[in-house]
N, C-alpha and C positions, 0 to 999 in steps of 0.2 A: 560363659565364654568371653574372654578378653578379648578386646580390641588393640592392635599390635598400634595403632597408628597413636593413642593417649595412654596412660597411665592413672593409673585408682591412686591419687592425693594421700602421702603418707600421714600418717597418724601423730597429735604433737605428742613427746613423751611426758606426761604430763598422768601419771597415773594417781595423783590425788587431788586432781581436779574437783574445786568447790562449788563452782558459779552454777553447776544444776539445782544446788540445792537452795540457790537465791533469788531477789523476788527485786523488780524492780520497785521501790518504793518511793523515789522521789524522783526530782525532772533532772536531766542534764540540761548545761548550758546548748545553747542551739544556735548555729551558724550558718544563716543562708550565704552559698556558694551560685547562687541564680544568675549575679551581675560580672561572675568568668567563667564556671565550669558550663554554667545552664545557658549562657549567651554566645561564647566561642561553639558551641553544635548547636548551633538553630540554625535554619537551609538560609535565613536571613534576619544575620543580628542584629537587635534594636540599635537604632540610633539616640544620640545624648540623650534627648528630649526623654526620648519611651524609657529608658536607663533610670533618669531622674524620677520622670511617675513611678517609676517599679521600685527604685530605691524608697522614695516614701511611701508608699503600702507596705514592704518589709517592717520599716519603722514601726508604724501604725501599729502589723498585724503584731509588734515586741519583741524583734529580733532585737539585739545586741551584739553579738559580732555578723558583720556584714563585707562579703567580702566584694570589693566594689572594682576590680577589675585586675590587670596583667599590665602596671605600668610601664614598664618596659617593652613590653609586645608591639606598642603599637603608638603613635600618637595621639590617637582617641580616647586610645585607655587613660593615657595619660593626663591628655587634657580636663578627661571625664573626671577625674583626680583632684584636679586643679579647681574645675569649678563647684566639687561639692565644698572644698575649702571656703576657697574665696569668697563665695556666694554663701557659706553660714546655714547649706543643710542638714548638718550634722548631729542629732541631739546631744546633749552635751553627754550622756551617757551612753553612748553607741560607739563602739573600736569600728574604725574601719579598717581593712584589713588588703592589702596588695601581694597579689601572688610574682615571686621573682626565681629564678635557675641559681646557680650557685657558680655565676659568672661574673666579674669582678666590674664589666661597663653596666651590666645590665643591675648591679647590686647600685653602682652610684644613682644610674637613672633614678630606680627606685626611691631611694632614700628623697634626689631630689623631688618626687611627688608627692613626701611628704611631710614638706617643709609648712609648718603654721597651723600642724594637723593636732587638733587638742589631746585624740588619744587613738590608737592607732595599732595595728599587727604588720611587722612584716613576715613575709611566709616564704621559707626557702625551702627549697625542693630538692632531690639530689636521690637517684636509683640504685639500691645494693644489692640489688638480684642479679647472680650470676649472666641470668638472662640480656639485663641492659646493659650492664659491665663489658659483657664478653661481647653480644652483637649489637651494640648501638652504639657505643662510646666509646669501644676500644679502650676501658681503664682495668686495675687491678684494684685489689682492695687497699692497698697502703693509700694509692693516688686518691683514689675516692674518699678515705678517711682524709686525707690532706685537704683536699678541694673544698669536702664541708668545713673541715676546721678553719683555714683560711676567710670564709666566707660567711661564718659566725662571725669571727671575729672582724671582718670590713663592715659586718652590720651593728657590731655592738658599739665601734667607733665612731658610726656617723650617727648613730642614734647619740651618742654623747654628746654630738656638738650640737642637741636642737632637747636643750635641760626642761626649756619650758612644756613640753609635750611627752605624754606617757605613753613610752613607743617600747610593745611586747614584741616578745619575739614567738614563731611557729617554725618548727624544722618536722616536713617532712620525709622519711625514709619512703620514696615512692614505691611505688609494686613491694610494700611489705610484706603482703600475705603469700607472695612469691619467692622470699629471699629468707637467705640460713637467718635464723633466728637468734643465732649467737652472736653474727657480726651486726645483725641491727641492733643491738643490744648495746655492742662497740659505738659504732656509728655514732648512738644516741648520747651513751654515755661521756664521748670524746666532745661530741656539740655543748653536751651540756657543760661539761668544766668550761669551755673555750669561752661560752656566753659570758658564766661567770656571774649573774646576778640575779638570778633566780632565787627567787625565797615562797617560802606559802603564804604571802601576802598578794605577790606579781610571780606566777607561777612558770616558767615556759613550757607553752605548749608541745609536745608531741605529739605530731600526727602520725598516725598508724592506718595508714589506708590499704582497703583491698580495691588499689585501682582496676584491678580485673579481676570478677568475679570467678576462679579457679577451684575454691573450697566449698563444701559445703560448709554452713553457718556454724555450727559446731566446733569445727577448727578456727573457725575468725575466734570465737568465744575462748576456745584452749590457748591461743597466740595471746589474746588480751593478758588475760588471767597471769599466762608466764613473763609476760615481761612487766605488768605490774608487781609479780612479787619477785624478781630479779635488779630492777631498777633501783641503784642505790640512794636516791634520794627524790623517793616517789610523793611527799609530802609538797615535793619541789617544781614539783610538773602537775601538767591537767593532759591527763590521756586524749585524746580524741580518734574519733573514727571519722571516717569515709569513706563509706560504701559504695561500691557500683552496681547495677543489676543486670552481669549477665549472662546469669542462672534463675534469674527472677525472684532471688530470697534474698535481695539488700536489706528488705524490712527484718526479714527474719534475724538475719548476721547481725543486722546493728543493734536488736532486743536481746541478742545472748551475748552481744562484747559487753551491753551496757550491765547485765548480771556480773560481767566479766570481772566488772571492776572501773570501766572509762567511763569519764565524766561528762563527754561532749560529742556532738554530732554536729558532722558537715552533711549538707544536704541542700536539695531544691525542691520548690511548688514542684510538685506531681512527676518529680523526679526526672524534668530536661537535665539534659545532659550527653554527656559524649556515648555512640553505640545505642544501648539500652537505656541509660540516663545511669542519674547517682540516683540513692535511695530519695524515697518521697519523705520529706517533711509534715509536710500534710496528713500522712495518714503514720505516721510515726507520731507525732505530737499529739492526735485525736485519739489515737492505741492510746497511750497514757490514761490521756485524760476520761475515756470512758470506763476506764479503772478507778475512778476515782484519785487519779493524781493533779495537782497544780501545777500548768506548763508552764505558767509564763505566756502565753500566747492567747490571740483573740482570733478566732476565727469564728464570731457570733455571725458573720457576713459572706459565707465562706462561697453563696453562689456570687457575689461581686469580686470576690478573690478568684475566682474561676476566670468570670466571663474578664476580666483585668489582665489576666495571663496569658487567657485566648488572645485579644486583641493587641496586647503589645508582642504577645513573640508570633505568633500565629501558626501556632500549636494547638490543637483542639485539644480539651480533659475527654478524655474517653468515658462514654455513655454510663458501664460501670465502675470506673473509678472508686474506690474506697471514698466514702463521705461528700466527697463532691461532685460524682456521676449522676449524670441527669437522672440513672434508674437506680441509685442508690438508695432511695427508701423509696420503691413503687413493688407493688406488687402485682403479679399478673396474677396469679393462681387464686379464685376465688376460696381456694380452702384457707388461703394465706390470708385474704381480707379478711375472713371470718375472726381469724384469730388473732389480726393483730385489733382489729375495732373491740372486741374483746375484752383482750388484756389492758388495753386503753380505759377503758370503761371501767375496769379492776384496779386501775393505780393506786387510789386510796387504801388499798390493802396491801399492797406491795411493800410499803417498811417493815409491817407487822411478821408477813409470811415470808420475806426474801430479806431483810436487815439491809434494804437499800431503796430508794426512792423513784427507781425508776427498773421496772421488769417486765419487757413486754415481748409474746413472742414474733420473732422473724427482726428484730429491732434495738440491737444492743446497744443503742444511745439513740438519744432523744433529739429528734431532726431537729426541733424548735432551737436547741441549740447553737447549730449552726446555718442559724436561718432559715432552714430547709424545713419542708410538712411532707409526712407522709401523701402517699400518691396511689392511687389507684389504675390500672392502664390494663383491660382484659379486651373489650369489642371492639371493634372497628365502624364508624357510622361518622355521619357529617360532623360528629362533633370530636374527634378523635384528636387526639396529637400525633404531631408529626413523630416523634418517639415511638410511639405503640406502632402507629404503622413499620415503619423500618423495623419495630423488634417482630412483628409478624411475617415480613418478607426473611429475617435472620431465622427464627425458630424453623418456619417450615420450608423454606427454600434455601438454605446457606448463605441468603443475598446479603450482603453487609452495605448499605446504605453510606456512600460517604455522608459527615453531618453537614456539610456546606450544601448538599443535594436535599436533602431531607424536606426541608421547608414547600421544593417546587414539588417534588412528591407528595406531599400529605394534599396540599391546593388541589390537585388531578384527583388523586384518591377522595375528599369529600366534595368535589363537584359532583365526582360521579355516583357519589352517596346521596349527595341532594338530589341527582336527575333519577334515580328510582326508589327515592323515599321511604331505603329502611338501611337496615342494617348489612353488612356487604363480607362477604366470606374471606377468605385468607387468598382461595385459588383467583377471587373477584379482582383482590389488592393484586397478585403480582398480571391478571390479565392487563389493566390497566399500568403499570409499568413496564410490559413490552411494549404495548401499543403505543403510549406516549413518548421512550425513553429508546428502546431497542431498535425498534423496525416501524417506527412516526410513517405516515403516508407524506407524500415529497416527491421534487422532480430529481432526485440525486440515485443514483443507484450503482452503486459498484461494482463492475464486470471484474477488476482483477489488478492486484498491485504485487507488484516485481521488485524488492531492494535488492542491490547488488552491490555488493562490497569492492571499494576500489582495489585496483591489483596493487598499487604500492601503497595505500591506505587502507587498510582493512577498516578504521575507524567511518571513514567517510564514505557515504552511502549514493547510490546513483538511482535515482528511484524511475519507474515508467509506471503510471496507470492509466487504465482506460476506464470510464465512467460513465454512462448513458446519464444524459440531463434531457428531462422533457423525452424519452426513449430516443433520442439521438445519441448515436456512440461518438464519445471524443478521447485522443490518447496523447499523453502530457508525461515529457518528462524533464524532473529538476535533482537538484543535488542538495545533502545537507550534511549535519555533521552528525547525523545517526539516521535511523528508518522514519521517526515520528517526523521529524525536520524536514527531510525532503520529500516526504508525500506530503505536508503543507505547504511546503514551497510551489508543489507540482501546482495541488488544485487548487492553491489560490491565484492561478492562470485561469482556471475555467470559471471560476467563481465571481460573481459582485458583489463578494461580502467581506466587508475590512476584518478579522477577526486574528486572534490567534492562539497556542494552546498553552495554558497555564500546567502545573504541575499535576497530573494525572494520577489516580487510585486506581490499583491491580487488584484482583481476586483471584484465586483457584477454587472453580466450583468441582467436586468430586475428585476420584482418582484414581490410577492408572489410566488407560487405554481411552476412558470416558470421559475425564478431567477435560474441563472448559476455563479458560480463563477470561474474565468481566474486566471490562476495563471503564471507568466510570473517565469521559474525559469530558474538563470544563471550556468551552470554547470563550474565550474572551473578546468579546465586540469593542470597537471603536469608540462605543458612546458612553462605554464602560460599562454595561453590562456582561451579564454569563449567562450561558445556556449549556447546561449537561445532554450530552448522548454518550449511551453505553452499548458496548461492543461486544460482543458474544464468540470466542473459537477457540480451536485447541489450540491456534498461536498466537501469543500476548501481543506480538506486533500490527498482526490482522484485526483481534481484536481490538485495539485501538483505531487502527483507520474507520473502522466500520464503525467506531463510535464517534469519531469527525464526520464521517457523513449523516451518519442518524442524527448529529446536532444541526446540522447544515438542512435536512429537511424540517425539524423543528423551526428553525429561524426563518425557512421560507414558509411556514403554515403558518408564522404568528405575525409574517410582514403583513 
């Protein structure tokens, strides 16, 4: 049965399509997009500083085109620009690459950043889907082929005036894998003459991105394929992709364009980015190479490239992450230890019976690799990691542990391990995360909170609660600019505790009529510490209050 509201993705015509029966056999060029696509959607983008570390671990890990920021966006960006020049961070073999629109101040800006720049991409951007055309921009297609061409050409002229610097050019056709096929072809075709100096030595770029993930992979791979063997001087360009994930097969899409026929991948660490992120690089480059291809890339250190990523954008890698999850090479299933120590033990036989040097099962590449050791994590007892515990509250309770909580969880869970001196059951771990986390003993108790949406402000909330402290009932009200807002407003009148609430984790445990939502909220003190309480009901909102008090009696049992 159809759904009237979307439509099933037409089919490319493309009835002698090759690329199934191809094999990736060598590496494409690889472009981290981290320092604009991956840094404009962080809830808070690095600053120059964290920019410039993250630009040198790029370097390090063997990136070669780097795209270092949206010089025109912004003064930082531009600045950010200014001082990888000036300041001679650049390895001499590295392009850096500026994202610019295909607007005539914002083309000069651009160029201006990068003046003195040894070698360099500028990347222009411009949307031929009926979709952006028609409700974003209000253009047609003549105007939109004018506007690129125009704006090739304002880039190929100031790239002229700055001889001593090797300045590529990128055009991409944005929301490609949304737009007729024919006129990106146009589009492409029209950029390309305008450029004009393209040859298969200094190739121009086209980028062919699926800014929204719309297709299955499949069709990304049939789009590559045709306009590779439509493009009349495809000797002349380097295809490239950019993927996004939000269908969740960026990886997939960008292994069958690169069958497809394209040369190069845009992407980011662990696939930040706008929405769902762009594809991962990370586990796109490590696909290769556990195939036995040569990336180009070092990720021998790949849990420092982790915790680097974590701490400059402040994005956690998710536990199982492809390669770089904390539980990517652990196994719980004792049938699973059995066989991987095993096959381990077996390697020396592994060329002979398998024509490869490395064959083991549950373990399609070799952690030592990338720094990483296989890992064991089944019981639970004083010596437990924080990991296993939260994968045991996940497996048997749905509880998803935020990782910044984790740490003060496992502490409670192996004291409690120590104070009866064995091993501690699954139902033992989550009694002890109500007790300490849910419903803490304390002088706070919440009789009942009331948000009330202003009559001419819907947005802005009028909050009333009433709260027994010490079983004395007290009722308090304040305002804010949602529900969370003004009940901290409220009860930080009845409270002596400086604190307040940093960005809060939701769950939904079960569903329908019995569905519970967990709200894991971090309470932020004065002296700079945190203390989490979790909130338990069938309303996210409640749940949350009730996880500000349960922290509030925490903090008064550990004054």
């Amino acid at each position: 049965m159809s759904v009237p509201k979307y439509k099933i993705p037409e089919m490319i015509d493309l009835p002698d399509r090759r690329w199934p029966a191809k094999s990736i056999t060598h590496s494409p060029q690889w472009c981290s997009v981290d320092l604009r696509d991956g840094n404009q959607a962080l809830p808070d983008p690095m600053d120059p500083d964290q920019k410039l570390e993250y630009f040198k671990m790029l370097c390090d890990i063997g990136f070669k085109h780097i795209e270092a920021g949206f010089p025109s966006a912004s003064q930082e960006d531009f600045d950010f620009f200014r001082r990888l020049i000036e300041e001679s961070h650049i390895p001499d073999d590295v392009f850096i690459m500026g994202l610019t629109q295909c607007r005539p101040h914002l083309i000069d800006r651009t160029l201006e950043a990068f003046k003195g720049l040894k070698r360099g991409i500028v990347h222009a951007y411009i949307a031929p889907s009926d979709l952006h055309m028609m409700q974003v921009f209000g253009l047609d297609r003549k105007t939109t082929i004018e506007r690129a061409v125009a704006s090739t050409r304002q880039i190929r002229e100031l790239a002229d005036t700055m001889p001593e610097s090797d300045i590529r050019y990128e055009f991409s056709p944005e929301d490609f894998t949304d737009s007729d096929l024919g006129f990106s072809l146009e589009i492409c075709e029209t950029v390309f003459e305008a450029w004009g100096k393209a040859t298969p030595e200094k190739p121009l770029i086209m980028n062919l991105p699926a800014t929204v993930e719309r297709r299955p992979p499949n069709h990304y791979a049939d789009m590559i394929e045709w306009f590779c063997r439509n493009f009349s001087k495809r000797d002349c360009i380097t295809v490239s992709l950019h993927s996004h994930n939000d269908q969740g097969m960026a990886v997939a899409a960008t292994e069958l364009a690169l069958m497809a026929g394209a040369d190069r991948v845009e992407g980011t660490l662990f696939g930040h980015g706008e929405r769902t992120g762009n594809v991962d690089l990370v586990t796109c480059i490590n696909n290769l190479y556990s195939r036995g291809i040569d990336t180009g890339m070092d990720f021998s250190n790949l849990a420092h490239v982790a915790e680097t990523v974590e701490r400059l954008t402040g994005m956690p890698v998710y536990y199982r992450q492809p390669y770089a999850g904390s539980y990517a090479f652990t196994a719980f299933s004792g049938s699973h230890q059995d066989a991987v120590n095993k096959g381990v033990h077996k390697l020396a036989e592994a060329p002979e019976r398998f024509g490869m040097g490395w064959k083991v099962p549950y373990l399609h590449i070799d952690p030592a690799d990338l720094g990483r050791k296989f890992e064991r994590l089944i019981r639970i007892n004083s010596q437990s990691g924080k990991g296993g515990i939260a994968w045991v509250l996940e497996q048997d309770f749905g509880i998803e542990i935020p990782k910044a909580m984790q740490p003060e969880l496992g502490k409670h869970v192996q004291a409690y391990s120590e104070s009866v001196g064995r091993e501690i059951s699954a139902d033992e771990v989550h009694t002890v995360f109500q007790n300490e986390f849910v419903s803490p003993e304390g002088p706070y108790e919440l009789v009942g909170y009331w948000p009330r949406p202003d009559d001419n402000d819907p947005t802005f909330i009028h909050g009333e609660i009433k709260v027994k402290i010490n079983d004395e009932e007290k009722t308090v009200e304040a305002d804010g600019n949602g529900p969370i807002s003004a009940f901290v407003a409220a009860i930080r009148k009845m409270v002596d505790v400086d604190f307040s609430v940093a960005d809060y984790h939701e769950q939904a445990i079960g569903k329908g009529a019995d569905a519970q939502a967990l709200a894991y909220v971090p309470l932020k003190l004065a002296g700079n510490g945190v203390i989490f309480g979790v909130g338990a009901d069938s309303n996210i909102d409640q749940a949350a209050v009730l996880a500000i008090v349960a922290g509030l009696n925490r903090i008064a049992k550990n004054s």
